[in-house]
N, C-alpha and C positions, 0 to 999 in steps of 0.2 A: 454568391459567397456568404450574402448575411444570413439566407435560407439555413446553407450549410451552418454557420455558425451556431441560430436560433435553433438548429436541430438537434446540435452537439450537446448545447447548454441546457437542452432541455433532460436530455441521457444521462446530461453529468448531476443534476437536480433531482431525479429520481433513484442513479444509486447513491447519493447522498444522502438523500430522504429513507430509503429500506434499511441503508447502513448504519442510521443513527438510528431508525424503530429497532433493529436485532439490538443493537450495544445497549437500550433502554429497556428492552423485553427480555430479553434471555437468562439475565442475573433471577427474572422474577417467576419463571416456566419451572417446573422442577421435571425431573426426569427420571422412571422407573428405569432405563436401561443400564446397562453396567455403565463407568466413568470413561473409559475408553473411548467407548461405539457412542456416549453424548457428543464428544468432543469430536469428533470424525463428522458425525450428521452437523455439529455447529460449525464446523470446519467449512464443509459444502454450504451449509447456508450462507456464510460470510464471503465466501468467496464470490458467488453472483450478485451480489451488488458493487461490489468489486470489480467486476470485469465491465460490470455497466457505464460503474464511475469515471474508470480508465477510457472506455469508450468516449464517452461523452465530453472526457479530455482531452482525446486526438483529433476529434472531428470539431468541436468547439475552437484547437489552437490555429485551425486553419494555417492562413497566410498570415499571422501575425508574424511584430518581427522578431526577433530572436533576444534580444535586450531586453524586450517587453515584456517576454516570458522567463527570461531569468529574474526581470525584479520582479513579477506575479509570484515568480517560484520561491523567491528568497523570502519575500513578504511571511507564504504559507508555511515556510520552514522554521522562521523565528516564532511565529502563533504556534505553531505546533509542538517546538522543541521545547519553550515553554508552559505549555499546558502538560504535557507529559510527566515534565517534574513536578507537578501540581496533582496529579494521577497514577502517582507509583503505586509499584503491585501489593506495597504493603499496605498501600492506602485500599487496596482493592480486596483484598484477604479479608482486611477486617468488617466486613457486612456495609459495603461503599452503599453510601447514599443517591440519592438521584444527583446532587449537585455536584459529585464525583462521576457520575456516570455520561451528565454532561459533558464534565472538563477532558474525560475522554474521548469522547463523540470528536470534540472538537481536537483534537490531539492528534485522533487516528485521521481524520477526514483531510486537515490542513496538512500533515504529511507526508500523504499516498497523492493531491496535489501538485504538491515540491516534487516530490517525483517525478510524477507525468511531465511536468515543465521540464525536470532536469533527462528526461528519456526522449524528450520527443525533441529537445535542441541536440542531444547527441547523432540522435538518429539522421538528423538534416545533413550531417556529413558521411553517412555511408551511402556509397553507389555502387555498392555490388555486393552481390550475394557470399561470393565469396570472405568479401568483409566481416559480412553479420559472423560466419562459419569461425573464424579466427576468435574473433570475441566472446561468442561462446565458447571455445576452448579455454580462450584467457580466463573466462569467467570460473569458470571449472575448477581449472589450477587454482585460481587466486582462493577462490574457496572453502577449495580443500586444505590450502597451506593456515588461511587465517582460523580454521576452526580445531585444527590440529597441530598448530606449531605458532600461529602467528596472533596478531592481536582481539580476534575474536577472542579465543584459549586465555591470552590475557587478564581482559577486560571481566572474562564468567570467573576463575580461576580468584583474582582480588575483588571481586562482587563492585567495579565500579559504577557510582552511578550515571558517568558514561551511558550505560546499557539502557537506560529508561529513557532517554534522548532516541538512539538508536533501534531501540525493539518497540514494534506497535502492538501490544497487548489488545487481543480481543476476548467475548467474554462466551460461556460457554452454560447450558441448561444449568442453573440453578446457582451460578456465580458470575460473581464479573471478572474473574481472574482465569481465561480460560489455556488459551494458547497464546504463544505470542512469533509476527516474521519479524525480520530484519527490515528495513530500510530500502537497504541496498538490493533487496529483493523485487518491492515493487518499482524501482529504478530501472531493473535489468526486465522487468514486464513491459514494462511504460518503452525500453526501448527496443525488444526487439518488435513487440505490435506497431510499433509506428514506425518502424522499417520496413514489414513488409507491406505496410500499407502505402508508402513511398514509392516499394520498388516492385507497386503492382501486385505482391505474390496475394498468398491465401491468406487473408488478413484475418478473418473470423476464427478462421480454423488454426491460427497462429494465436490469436488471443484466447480462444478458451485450452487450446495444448498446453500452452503456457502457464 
């Protein structure tokens, strides 16, 4: 088990390490391609150390116990939800420094975290396939309701700064202000990957589909 762990830890240290060289390099790359197809290629780059980091968070959380990883997770939610409002996007438009580009390393990284903590205690309660199936539905609906009728719509709608808490802005060729997911995104990755890594299925092939 400690092998396991020392193996996790070391997965979850090197997409941590790639994820914070893009969020420091990519404001400074410039890029001949249209605005579009940069954001799409920085899109794909962000996302593989992302899946490393999440890795390296399911197999890192082992048999820990489950209280453990909710105060781990709570811990990285408050680091994170406060550095974020220290890293808003307007802070980021306007030509962000390195010690902005920092306060978001550490923003997006301590976030996606809190997730993996808050996906991988979710997941410790489903035991069937079937379950996961439902959730995904739930997920769906609830989605589609919040970004079209419900508090997502909101929150964009009165420009809360809510949204900077909730949205992990990452940075794209030639600015730090590129795209940004949800939260609640890499929540729902961190939980269905460590369900089917629970319930035996195609784990790998579940986290990169994902």
């Amino acid at each position: 088990m400690r092998q396991l762990s020392a193996r996790g830890l070391s997965y979850l240290l090197a997409g941590a390490a790639a994820l914070a060289g893009l969020i420091l390099l990519l404001p400074l790359v410039g890029s001949t391609e249209p605005l579009s197809i940069a954001r799409i290629v920085a899109y794909a780059l962000v996302l593989v150390p992302v899946a490393l980091l999440l890795h390296g968070s399911l197999v890192a959380a082992g048999d820990y116990a489950t209280s453990r990883l909710l105060v781990f997770g709570a811990v990285c939610a408050a680091l994170g939800l406060s550095s974020a409002f220290l890293a808003r996007p307007e802070d980021l438009v306007d030509g962000s420094g390195v010690l902005v580009l920092l306060v978001l390393c550490v923003a997006d990284l301590a976030r996606i975290l809190a997730a993996a903590c808050l996906g991988v205690v979710l997941a410790r309660y489903i035991t069937s396939v079937g379950t996961v199936l439902i959730i995904v539905l739930a997920a769906i609906a609830a989605d589609l309701f919040s970004v079209f009728a419900g508090p997502t719509r909101a929150l964009v709608r009165e420009d809360s700064p809510l949204l900077d808490g909730l949205l992990l802005v990452f940075p794209t060729f030639g600015s730090a202000l590129g795209f940004g997911l949800g939260l609640s995104d890499f929540i729902f990755l961190a939980l269905f990957a460590a369900a089917s890594r629970f319930l035996h299925l195609r784990y790998l092939a579940t986290l990169l589909g994902v």
